[in-house]
PDB file of N, CA, C and O in Angstrom:
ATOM      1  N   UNK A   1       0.852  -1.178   0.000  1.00  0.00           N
ATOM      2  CA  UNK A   1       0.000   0.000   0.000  1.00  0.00           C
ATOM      3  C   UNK A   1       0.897   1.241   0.000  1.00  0.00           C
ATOM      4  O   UNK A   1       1.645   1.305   0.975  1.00  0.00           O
ATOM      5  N   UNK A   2       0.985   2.275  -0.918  1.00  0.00           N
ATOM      6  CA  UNK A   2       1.466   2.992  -1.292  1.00  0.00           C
ATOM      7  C   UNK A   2       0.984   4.159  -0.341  1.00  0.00           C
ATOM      8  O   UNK A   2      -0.166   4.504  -0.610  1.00  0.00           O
ATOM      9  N   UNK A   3       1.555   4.843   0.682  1.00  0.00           N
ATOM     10  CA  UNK A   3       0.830   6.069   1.264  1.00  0.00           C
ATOM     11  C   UNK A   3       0.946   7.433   0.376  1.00  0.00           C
ATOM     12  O   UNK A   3       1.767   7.827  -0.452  1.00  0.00           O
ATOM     13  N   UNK A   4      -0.316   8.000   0.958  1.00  0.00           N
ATOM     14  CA  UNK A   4      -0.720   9.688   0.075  1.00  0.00           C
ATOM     15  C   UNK A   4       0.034  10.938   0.994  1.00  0.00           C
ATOM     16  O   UNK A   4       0.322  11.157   2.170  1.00  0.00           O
ATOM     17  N   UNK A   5       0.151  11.595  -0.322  1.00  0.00           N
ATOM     18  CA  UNK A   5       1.375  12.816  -0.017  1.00  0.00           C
ATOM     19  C   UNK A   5       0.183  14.535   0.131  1.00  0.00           C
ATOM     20  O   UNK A   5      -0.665  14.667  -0.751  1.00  0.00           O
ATOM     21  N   UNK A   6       0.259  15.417   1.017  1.00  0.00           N
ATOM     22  CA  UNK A   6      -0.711  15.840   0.640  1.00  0.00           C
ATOM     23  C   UNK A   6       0.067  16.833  -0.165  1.00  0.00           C
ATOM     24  O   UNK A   6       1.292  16.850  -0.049  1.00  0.00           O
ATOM     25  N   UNK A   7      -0.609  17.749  -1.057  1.00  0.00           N
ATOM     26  CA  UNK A   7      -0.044  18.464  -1.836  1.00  0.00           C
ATOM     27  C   UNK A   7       0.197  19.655  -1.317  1.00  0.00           C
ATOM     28  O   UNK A   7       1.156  20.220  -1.842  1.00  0.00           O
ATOM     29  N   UNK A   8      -0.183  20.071  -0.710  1.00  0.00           N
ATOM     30  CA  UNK A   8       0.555  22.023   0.120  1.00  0.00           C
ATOM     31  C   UNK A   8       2.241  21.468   0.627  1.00  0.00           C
ATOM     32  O   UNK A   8       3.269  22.095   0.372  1.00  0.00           O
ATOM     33  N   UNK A   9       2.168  20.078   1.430  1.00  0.00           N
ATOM     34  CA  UNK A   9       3.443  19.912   2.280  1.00  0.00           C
ATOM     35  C   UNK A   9       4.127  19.002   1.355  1.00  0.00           C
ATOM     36  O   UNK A   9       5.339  19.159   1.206  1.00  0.00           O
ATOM     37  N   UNK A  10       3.671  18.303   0.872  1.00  0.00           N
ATOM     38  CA  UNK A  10       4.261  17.099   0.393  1.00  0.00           C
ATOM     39  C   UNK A  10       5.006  15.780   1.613  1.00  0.00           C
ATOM     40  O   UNK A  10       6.073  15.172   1.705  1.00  0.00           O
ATOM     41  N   UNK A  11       3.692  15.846   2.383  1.00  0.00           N
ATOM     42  CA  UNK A  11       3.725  15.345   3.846  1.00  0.00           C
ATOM     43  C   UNK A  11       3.050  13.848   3.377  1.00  0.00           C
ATOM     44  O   UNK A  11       2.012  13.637   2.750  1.00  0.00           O
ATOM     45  N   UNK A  12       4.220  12.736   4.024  1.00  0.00           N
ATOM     46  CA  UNK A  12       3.260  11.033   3.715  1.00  0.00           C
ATOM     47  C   UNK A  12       2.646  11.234   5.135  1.00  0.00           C
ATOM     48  O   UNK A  12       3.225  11.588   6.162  1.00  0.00           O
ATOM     49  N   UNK A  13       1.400  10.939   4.954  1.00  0.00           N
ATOM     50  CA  UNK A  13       0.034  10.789   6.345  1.00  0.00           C
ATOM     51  C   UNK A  13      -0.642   9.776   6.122  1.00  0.00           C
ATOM     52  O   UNK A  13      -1.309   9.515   5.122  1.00  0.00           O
ATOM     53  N   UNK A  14      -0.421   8.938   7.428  1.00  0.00           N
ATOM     54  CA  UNK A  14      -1.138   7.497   7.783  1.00  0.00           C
ATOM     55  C   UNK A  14      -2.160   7.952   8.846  1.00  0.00           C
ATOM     56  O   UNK A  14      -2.055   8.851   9.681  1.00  0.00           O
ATOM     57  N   UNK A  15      -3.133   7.138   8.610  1.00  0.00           N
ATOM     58  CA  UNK A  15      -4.263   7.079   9.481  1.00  0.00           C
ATOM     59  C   UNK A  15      -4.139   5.863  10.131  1.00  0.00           C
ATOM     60  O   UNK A  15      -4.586   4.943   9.446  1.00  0.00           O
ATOM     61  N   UNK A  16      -3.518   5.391  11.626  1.00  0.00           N
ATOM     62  CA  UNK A  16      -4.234   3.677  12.397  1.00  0.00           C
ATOM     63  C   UNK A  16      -5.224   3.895  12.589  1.00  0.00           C
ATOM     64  O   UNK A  16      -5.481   4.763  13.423  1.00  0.00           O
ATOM     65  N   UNK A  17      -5.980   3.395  12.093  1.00  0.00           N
ATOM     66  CA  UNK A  17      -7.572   3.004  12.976  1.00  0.00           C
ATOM     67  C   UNK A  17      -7.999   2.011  13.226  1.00  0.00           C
ATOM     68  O   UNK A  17      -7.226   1.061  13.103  1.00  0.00           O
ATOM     69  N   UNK A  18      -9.432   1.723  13.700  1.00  0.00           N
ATOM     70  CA  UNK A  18     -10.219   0.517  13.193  1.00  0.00           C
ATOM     71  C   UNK A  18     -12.005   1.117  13.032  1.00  0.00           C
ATOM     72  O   UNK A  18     -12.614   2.079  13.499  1.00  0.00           O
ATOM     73  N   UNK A  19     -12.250   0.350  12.426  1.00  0.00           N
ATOM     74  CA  UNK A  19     -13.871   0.511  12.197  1.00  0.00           C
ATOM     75  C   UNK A  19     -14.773   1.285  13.189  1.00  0.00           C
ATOM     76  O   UNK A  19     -15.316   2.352  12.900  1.00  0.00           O
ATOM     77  N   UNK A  20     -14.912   0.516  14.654  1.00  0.00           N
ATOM     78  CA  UNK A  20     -15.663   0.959  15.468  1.00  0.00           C
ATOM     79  C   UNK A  20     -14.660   2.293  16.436  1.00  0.00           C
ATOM     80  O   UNK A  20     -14.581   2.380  17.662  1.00  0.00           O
ATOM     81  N   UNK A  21     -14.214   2.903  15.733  1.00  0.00           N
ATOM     82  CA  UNK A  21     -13.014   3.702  17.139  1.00  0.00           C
ATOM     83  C   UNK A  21     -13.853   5.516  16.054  1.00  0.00           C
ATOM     84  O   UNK A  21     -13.795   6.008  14.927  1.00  0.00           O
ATOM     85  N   UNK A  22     -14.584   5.841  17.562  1.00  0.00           N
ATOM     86  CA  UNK A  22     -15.321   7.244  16.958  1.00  0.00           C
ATOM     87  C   UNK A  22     -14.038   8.340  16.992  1.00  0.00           C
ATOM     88  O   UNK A  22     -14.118   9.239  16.155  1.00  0.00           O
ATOM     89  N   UNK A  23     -13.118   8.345  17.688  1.00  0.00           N
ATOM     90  CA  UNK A  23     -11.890   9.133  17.645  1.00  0.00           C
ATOM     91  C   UNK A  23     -10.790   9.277  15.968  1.00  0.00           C
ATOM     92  O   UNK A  23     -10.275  10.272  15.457  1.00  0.00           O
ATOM     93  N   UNK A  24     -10.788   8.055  15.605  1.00  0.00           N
ATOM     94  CA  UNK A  24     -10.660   7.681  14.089  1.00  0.00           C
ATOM     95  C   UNK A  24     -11.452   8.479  13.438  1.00  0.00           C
ATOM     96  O   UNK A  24     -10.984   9.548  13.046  1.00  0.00           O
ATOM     97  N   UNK A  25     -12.614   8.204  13.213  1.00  0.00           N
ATOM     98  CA  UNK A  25     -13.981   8.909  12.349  1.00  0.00           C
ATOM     99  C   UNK A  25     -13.786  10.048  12.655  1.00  0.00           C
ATOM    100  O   UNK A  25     -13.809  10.629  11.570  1.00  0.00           O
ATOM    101  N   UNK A  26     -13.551  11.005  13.655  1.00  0.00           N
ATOM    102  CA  UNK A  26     -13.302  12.619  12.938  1.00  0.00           C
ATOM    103  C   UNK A  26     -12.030  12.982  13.070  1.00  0.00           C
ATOM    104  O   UNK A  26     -11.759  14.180  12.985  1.00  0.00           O
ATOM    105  N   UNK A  27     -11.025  12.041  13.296  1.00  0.00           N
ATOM    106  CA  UNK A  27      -9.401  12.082  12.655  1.00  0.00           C
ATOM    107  C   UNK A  27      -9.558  12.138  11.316  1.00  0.00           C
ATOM    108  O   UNK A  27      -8.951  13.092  10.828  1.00  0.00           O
ATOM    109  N   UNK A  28     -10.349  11.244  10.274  1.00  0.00           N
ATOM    110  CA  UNK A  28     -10.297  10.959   8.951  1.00  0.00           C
ATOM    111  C   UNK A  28     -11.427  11.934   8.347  1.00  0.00           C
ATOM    112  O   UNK A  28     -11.395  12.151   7.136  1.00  0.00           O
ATOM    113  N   UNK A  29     -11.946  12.244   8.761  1.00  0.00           N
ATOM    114  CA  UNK A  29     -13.442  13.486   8.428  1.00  0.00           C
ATOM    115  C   UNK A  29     -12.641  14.998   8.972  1.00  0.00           C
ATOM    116  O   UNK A  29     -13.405  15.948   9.142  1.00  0.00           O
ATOM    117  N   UNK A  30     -11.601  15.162   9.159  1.00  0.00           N
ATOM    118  CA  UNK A  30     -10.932  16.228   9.866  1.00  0.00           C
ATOM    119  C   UNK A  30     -10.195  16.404   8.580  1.00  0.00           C
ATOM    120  O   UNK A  30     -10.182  17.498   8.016  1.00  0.00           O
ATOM    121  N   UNK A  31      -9.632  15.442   8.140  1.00  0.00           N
ATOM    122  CA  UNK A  31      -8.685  15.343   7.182  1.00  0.00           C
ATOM    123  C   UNK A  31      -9.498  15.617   6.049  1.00  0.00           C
ATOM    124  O   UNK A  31      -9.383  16.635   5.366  1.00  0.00           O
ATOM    125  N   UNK A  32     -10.457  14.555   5.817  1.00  0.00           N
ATOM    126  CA  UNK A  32     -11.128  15.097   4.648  1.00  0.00           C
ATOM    127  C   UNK A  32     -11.848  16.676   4.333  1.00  0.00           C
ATOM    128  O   UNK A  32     -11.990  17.317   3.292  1.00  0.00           O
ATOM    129  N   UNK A  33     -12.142  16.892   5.475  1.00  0.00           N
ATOM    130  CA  UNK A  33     -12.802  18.509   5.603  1.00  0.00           C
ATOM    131  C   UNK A  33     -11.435  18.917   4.935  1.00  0.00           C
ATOM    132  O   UNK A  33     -11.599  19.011   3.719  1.00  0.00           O
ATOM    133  N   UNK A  34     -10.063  19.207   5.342  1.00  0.00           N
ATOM    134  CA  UNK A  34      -9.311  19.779   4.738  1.00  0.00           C
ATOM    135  C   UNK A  34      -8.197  19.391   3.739  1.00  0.00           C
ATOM    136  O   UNK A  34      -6.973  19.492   3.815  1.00  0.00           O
ATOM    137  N   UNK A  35      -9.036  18.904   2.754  1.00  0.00           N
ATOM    138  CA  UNK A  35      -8.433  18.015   1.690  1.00  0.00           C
ATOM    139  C   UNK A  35      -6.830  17.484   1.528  1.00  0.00           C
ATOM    140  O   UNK A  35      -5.917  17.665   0.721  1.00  0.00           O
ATOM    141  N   UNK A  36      -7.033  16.737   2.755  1.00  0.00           N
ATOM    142  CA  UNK A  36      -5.711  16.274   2.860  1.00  0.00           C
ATOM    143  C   UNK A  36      -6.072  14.957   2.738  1.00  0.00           C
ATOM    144  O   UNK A  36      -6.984  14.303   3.244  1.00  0.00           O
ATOM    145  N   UNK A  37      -4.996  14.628   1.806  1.00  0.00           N
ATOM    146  CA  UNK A  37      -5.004  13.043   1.110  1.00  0.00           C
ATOM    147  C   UNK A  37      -4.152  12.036   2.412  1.00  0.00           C
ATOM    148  O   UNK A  37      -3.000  12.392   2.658  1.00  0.00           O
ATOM    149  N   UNK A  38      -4.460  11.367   2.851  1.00  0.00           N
ATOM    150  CA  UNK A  38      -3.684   9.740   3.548  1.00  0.00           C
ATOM    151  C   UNK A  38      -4.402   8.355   3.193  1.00  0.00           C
ATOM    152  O   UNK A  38      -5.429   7.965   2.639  1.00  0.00           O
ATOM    153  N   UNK A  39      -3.377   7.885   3.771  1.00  0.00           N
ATOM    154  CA  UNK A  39      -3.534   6.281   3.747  1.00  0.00           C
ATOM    155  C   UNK A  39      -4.090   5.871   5.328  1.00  0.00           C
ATOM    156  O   UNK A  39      -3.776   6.223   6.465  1.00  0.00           O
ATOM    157  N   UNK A  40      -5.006   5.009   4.787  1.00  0.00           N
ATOM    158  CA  UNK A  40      -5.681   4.452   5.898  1.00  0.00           C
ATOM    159  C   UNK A  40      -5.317   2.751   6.488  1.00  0.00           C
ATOM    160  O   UNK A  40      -5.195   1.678   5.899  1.00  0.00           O
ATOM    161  N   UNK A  41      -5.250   3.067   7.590  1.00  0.00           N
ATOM    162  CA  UNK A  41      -4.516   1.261   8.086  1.00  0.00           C
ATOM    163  C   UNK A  41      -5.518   0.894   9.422  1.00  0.00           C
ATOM    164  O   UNK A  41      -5.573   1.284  10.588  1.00  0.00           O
ATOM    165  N   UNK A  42      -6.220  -0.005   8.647  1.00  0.00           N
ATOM    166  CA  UNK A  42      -7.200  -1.053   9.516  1.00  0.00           C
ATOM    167  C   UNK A  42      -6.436  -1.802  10.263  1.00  0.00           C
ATOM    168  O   UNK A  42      -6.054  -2.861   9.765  1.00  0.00           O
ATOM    169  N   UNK A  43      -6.010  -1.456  11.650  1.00  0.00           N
ATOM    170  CA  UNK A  43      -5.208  -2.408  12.765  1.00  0.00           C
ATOM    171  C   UNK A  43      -5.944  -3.372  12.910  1.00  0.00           C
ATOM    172  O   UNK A  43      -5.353  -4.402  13.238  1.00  0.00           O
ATOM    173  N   UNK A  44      -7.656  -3.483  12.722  1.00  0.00           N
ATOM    174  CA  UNK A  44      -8.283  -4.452  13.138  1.00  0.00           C
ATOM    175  C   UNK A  44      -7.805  -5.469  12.016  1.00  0.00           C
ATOM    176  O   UNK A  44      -8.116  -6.626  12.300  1.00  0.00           O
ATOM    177  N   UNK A  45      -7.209  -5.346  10.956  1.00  0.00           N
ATOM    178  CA  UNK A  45      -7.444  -6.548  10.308  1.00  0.00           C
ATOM    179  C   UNK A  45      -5.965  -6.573   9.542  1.00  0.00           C
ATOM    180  O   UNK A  45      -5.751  -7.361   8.622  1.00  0.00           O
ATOM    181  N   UNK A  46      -4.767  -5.435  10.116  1.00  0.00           N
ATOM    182  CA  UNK A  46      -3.497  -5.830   9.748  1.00  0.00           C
ATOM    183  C   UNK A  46      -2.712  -5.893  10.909  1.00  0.00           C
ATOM    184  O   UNK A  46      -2.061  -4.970  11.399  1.00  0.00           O
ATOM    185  N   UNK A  47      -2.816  -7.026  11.309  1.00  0.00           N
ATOM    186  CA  UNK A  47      -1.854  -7.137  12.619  1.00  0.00           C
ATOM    187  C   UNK A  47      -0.489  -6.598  12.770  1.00  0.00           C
ATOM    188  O   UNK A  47      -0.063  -6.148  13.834  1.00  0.00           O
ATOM    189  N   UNK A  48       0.289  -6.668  11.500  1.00  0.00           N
ATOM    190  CA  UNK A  48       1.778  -6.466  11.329  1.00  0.00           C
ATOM    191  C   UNK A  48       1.932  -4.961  11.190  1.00  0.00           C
ATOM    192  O   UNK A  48       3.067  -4.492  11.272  1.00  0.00           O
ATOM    193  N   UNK A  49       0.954  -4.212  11.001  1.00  0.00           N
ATOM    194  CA  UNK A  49       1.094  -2.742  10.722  1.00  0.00           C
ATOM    195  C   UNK A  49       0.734  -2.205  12.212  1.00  0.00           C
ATOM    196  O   UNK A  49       1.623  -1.431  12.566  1.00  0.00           O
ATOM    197  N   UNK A  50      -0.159  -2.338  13.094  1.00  0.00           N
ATOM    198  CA  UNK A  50      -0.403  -2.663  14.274  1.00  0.00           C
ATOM    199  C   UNK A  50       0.511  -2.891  15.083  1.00  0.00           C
ATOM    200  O   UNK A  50       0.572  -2.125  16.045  1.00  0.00           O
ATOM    201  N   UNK A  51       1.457  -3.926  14.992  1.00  0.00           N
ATOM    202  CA  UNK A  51       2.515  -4.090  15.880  1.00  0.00           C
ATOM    203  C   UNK A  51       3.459  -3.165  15.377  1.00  0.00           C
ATOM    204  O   UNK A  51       3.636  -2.352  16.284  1.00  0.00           O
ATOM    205  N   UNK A  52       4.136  -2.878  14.429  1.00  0.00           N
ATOM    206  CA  UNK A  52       5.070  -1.919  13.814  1.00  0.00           C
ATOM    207  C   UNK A  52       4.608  -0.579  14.421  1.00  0.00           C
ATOM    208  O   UNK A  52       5.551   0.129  14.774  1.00  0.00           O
ATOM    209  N   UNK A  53       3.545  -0.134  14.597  1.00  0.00           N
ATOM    210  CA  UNK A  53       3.086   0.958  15.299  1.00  0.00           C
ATOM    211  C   UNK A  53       3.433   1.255  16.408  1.00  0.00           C
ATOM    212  O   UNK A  53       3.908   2.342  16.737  1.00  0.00           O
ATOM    213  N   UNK A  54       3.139  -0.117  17.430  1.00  0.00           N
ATOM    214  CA  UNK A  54       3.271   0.137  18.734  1.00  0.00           C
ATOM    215  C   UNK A  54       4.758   0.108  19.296  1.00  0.00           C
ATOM    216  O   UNK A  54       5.388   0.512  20.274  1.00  0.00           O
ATOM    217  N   UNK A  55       5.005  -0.777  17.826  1.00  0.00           N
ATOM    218  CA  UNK A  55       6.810  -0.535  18.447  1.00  0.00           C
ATOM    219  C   UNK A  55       7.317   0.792  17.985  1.00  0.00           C
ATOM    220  O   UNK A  55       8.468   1.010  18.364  1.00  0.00           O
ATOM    221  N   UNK A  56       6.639   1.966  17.093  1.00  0.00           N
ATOM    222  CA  UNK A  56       7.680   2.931  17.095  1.00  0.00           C
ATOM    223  C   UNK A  56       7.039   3.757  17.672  1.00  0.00           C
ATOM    224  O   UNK A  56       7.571   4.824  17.366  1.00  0.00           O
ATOM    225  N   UNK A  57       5.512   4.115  18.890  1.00  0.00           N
ATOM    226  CA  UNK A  57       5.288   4.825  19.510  1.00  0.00           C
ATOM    227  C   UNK A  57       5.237   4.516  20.879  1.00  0.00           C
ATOM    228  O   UNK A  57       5.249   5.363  21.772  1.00  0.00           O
ATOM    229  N   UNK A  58       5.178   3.247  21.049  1.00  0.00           N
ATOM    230  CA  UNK A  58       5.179   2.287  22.330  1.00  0.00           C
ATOM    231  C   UNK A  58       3.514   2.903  22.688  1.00  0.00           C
ATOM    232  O   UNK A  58       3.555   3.503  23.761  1.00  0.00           O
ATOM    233  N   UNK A  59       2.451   2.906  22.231  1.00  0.00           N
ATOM    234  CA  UNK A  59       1.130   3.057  22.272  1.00  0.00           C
ATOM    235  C   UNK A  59       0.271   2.207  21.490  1.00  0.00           C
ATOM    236  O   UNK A  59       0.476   1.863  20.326  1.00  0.00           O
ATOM    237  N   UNK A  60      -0.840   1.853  22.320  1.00  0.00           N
ATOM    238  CA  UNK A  60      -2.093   0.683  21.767  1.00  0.00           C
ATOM    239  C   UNK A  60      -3.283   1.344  21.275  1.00  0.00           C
ATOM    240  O   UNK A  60      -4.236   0.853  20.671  1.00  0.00           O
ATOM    241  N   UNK A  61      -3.067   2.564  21.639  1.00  0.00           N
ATOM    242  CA  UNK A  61      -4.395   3.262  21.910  1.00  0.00           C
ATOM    243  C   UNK A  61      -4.482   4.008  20.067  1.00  0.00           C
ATOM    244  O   UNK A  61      -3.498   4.404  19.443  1.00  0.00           O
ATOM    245  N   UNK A  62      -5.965   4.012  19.546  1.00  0.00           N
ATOM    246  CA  UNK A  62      -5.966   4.644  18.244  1.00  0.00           C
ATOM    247  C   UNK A  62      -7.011   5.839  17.952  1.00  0.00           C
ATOM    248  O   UNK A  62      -8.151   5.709  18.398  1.00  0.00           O
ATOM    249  N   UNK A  63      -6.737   6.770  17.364  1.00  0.00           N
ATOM    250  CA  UNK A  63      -5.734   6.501  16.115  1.00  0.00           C
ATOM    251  C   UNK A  63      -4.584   7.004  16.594  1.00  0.00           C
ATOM    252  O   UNK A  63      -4.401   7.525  17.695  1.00  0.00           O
ATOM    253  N   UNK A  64      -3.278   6.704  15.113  1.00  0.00           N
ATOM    254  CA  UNK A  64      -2.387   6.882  16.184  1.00  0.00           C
ATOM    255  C   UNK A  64      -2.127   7.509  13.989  1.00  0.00           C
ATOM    256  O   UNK A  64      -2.190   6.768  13.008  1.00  0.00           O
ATOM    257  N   UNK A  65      -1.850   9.096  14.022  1.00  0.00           N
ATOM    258  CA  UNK A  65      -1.733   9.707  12.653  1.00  0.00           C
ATOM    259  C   UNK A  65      -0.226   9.712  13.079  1.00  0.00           C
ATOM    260  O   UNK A  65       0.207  10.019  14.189  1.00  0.00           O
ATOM    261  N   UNK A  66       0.699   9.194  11.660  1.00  0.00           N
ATOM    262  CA  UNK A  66       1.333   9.409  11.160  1.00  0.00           C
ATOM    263  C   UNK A  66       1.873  10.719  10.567  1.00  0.00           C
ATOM    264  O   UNK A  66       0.883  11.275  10.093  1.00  0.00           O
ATOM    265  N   UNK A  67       2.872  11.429  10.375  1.00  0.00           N
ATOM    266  CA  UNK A  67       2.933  12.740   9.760  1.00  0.00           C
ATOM    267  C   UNK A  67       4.479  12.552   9.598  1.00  0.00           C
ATOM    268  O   UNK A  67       5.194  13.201  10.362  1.00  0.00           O
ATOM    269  N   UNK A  68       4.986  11.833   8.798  1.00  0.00           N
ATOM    270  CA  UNK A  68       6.136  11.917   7.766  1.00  0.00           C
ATOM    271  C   UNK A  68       6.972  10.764   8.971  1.00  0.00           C
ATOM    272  O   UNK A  68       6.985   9.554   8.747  1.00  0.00           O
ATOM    273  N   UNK A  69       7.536  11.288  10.052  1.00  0.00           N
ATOM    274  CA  UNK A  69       8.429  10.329  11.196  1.00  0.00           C
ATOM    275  C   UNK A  69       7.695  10.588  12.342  1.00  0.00           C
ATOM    276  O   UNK A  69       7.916   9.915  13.348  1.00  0.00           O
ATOM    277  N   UNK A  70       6.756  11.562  12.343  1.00  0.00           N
ATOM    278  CA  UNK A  70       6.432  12.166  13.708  1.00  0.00           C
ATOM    279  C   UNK A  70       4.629  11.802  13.880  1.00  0.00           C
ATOM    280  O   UNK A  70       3.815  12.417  13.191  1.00  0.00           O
ATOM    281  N   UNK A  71       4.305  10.998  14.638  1.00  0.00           N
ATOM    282  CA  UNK A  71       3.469  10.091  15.206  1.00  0.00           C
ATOM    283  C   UNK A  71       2.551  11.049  16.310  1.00  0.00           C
ATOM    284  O   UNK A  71       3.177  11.604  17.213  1.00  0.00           O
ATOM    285  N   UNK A  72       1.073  11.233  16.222  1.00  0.00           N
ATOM    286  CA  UNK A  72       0.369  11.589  17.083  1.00  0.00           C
ATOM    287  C   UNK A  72      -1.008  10.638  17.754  1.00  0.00           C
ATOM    288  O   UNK A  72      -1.999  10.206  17.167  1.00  0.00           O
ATOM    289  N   UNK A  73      -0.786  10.577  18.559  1.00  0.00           N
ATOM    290  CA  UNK A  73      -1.627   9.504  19.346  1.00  0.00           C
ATOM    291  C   UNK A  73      -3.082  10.177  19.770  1.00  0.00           C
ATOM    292  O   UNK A  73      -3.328  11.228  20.361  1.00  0.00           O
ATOM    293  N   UNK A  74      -3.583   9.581  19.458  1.00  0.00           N
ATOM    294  CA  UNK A  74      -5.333  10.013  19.782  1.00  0.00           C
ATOM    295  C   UNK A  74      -5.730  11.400  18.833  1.00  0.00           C
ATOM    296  O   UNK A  74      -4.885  11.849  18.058  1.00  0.00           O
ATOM    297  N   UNK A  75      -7.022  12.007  18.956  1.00  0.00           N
ATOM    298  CA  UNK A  75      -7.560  13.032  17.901  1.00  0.00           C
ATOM    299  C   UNK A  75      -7.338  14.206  18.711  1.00  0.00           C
ATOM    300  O   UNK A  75      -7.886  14.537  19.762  1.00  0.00           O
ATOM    301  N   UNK A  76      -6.395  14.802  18.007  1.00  0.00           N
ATOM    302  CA  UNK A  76      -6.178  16.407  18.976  1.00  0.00           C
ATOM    303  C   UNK A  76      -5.742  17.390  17.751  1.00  0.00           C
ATOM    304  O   UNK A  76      -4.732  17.552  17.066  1.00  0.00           O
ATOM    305  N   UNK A  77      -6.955  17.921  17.838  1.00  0.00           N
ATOM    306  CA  UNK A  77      -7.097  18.905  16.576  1.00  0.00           C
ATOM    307  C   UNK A  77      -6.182  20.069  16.073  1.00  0.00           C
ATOM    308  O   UNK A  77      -5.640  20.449  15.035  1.00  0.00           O
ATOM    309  N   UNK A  78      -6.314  20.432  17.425  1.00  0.00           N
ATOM    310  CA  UNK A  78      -4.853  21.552  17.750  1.00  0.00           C
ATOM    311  C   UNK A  78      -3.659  21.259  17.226  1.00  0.00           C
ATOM    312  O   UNK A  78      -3.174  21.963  16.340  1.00  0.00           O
ATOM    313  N   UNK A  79      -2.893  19.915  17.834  1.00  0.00           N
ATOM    314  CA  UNK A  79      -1.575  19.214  17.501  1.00  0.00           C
ATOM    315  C   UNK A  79      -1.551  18.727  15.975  1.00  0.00           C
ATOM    316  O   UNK A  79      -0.488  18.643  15.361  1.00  0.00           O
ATOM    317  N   UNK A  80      -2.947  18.371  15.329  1.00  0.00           N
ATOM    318  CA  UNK A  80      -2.590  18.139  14.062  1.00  0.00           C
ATOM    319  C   UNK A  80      -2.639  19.149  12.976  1.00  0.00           C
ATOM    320  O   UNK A  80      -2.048  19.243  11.900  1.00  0.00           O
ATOM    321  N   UNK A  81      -3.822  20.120  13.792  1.00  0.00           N
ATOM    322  CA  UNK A  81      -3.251  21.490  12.700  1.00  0.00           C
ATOM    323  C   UNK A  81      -2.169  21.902  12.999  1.00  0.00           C
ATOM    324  O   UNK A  81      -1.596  22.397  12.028  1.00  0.00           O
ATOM    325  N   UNK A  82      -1.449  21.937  14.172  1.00  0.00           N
ATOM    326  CA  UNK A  82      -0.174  22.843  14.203  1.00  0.00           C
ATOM    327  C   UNK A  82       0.949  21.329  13.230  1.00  0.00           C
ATOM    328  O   UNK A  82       1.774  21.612  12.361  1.00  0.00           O
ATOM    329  N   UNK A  83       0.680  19.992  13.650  1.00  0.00           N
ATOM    330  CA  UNK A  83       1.750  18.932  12.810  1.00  0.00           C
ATOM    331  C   UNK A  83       1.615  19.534  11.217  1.00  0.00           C
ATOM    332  O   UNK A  83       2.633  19.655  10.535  1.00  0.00           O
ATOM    333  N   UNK A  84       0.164  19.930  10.641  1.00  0.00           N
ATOM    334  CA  UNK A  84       0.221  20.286   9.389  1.00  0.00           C
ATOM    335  C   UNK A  84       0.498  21.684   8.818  1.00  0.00           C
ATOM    336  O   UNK A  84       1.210  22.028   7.874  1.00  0.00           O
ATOM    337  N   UNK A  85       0.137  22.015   9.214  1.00  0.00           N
ATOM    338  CA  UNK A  85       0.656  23.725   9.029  1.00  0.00           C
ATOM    339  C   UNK A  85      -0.169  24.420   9.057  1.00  0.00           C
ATOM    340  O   UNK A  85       0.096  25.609   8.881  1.00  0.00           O
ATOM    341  N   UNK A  86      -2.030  23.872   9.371  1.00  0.00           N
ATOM    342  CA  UNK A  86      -3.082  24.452   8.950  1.00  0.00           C
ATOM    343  C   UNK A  86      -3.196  25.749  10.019  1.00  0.00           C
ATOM    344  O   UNK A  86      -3.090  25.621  11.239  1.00  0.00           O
ATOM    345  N   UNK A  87      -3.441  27.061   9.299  1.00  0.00           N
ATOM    346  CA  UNK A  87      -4.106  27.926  10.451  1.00  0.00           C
ATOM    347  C   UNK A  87      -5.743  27.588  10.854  1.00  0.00           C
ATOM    348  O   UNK A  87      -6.307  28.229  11.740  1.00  0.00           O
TER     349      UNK A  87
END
């Protein structure tokens, strides 16, 4: 799976989620409001992307957004507009 670059930063952005996690759903509806392109990773059903996660944030808890090397754990709107550059 090839991850999406968004075009203002030229930033690779992963989404962990899973299906039922409402913190996910306006992580990815946050993103989409501001047409920022990522890749989405179902922990529920890729174990190996899941564990690779927790080993480079040492966290279980989701979502857990990606932003190039730099990893934010749970939906905090603030921290990801300031990770993206958005005013």
């Amino acid at each position: 799976m090839s991850a999406a670059k968004t075009k203002e930063a030229n930033k690779e952005i992963k989404v962990y989620s899973s299906p039922m996690c409402s913190s996910c759903e306006k992580a990815k509806a946050f993103l989409k409001e501001n047409n920022i392109a990522f890749t989405e990773i179902d922990v529920s059903k890729d174990r190996k992307a899941a564990m690779e996660v927790v080993s480079k944030t040492g966290q279980m808890s989701i979502p857990i957004i990606q932003i190039d090397e730099k990893y934010l754990v749970g939906f905090d709107k603030g921290a990801l507009k300031g990770a993206l550059g958005i005013n």
